[in-house]
C-alpha positions, 0 to 999 in steps of 0.5 A, a space after each residue: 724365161 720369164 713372163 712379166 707383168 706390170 702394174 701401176 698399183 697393188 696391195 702386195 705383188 706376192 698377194 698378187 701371184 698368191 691370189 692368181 696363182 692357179 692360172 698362171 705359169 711357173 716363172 711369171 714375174 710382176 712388178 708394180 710401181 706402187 704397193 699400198 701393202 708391201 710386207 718384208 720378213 716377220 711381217 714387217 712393213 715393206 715402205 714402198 716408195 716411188 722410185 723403188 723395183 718391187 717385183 715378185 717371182 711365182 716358182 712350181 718346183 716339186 717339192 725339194 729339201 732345197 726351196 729355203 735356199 730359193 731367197 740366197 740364190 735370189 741375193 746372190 743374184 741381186 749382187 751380181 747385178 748391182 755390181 754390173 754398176 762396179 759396185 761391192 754389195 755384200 749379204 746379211 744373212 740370210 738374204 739382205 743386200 746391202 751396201 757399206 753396210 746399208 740395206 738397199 734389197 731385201 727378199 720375203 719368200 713364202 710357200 702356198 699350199 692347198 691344204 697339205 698339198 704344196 703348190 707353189 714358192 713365191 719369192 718378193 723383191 724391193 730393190 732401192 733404185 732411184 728413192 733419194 729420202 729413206 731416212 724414214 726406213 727405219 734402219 740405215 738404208 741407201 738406194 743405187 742412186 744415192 750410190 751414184 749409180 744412174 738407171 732404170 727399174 726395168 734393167 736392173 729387173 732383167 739384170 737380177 732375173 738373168 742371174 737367176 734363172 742362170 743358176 736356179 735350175 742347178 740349185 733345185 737339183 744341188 741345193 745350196 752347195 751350188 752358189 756357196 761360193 758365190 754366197 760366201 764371198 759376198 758375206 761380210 760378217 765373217 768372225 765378227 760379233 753378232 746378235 741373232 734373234 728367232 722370235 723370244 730367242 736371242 743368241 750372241 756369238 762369233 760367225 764362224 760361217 755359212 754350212 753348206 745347207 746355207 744355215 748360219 753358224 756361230 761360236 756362242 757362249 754355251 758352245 757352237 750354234 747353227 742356225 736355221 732361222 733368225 734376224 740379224 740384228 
């Protein structure tokens, strides 16, 4: 389904498909060897190592109440790839993968619009593949590699796009309820102690679990929370 371009270098694939957009399809996907500005949630910095898969996914849905779950639906399928290597990812919320608790795929989703008028969700992907130093990430992280696991950017690429398209039209149409399962099995955080920060906001709780809609929820101190939007720290 998709049409896949390679690039040697670019700044970011998601600015790439952002700037392109106009004249190309729905379901184009590129991926690149190299991002000189690669940018993760919050506009983090996304290091972009040798080694590593950076793709971006370009999606012209019509506008749904569901795009926001696009970024689960791109995790689960991250995991359901990665244990075609007999591996046991599992997911941060909203849309880390991580495995033994070390970040190895993270996911930026941003929707473009002209004006008011929406135009497109453009899902960013890196996945840890062969990289052997990420000491300087800045948080635990690991790579498929350093999991013992020998192959290439290309198949894992097609592994995670398969998985994808398999549930992305029923997830448009349903919306989350459609990988809850899925979702929720990968989920490791649940009852555990956990502290969510949404910009100056900074709440601690219990994980109580996944809503339906795919908002996180928690048992704090002042009552039960769902939250729609935060980092897990």
């Amino acid at each position: 389904m998709s049409r896949l371009l390679h690039l040697d270098e670019v700044d970011s694939t998601n600015t790439y498909l952002k700037t392109h957009r106009a004249e190309l399809s729905h379901a184009t996907v590129v991926y690149a060897d190299k991002q000189t500005a690669g940018r993760g949630r919050y506009d983090r910095t996304w290091v972009s190592q040798a080694g590593g898969l950076y793709f971006s996914v370009l999606l012209k849905p019509p506008y749904n109440p569901f795009l926001p779950n696009l970024t689960q639906l791109m995790a689960v399928s991250i995991c359901k790839a990665l244990e075609q290597f007999s591996l046991t990812p599992t997911i941060k919320w909203p849309n880390d993968v991580q495995i033994n608790g070390q970040k190895i795929s993270g996911i930026l989703s941003e929707a473009v619009f002209d004006k008011t008028v929406f135009q497109a969700v453009i899902l960013g992907v890196g996945i840890n593949v062969n990289q052997t130093d990420l000491e300087h990430v800045g948080q635990p992280a690991t790579s498929l590699k350093l999991a013992g696991v020998q192959t290439t950017r290309e198949t894992v690429l097609e592994n995670v796009l398969h998985f994808f398209w398999q549930d992305y039209p029923a997830l448009c149409e349903k919306g989350f309820e459609t990988i809850f399962a899925a979702y929720t099995k990968r989920f490791a955080a649940l009852g555990k102690e956990i502290t969510v920060k949404d910009g100056d906001k900074t709440i601690f709780g219990r994980v109580e679990g996944i809503s339906p809609r795919g908002t996180l929820l928690l048992q704090t101190a002042q009552g039960p929370k769902e939250i729609y939007i935060g980092d897990v720290l």
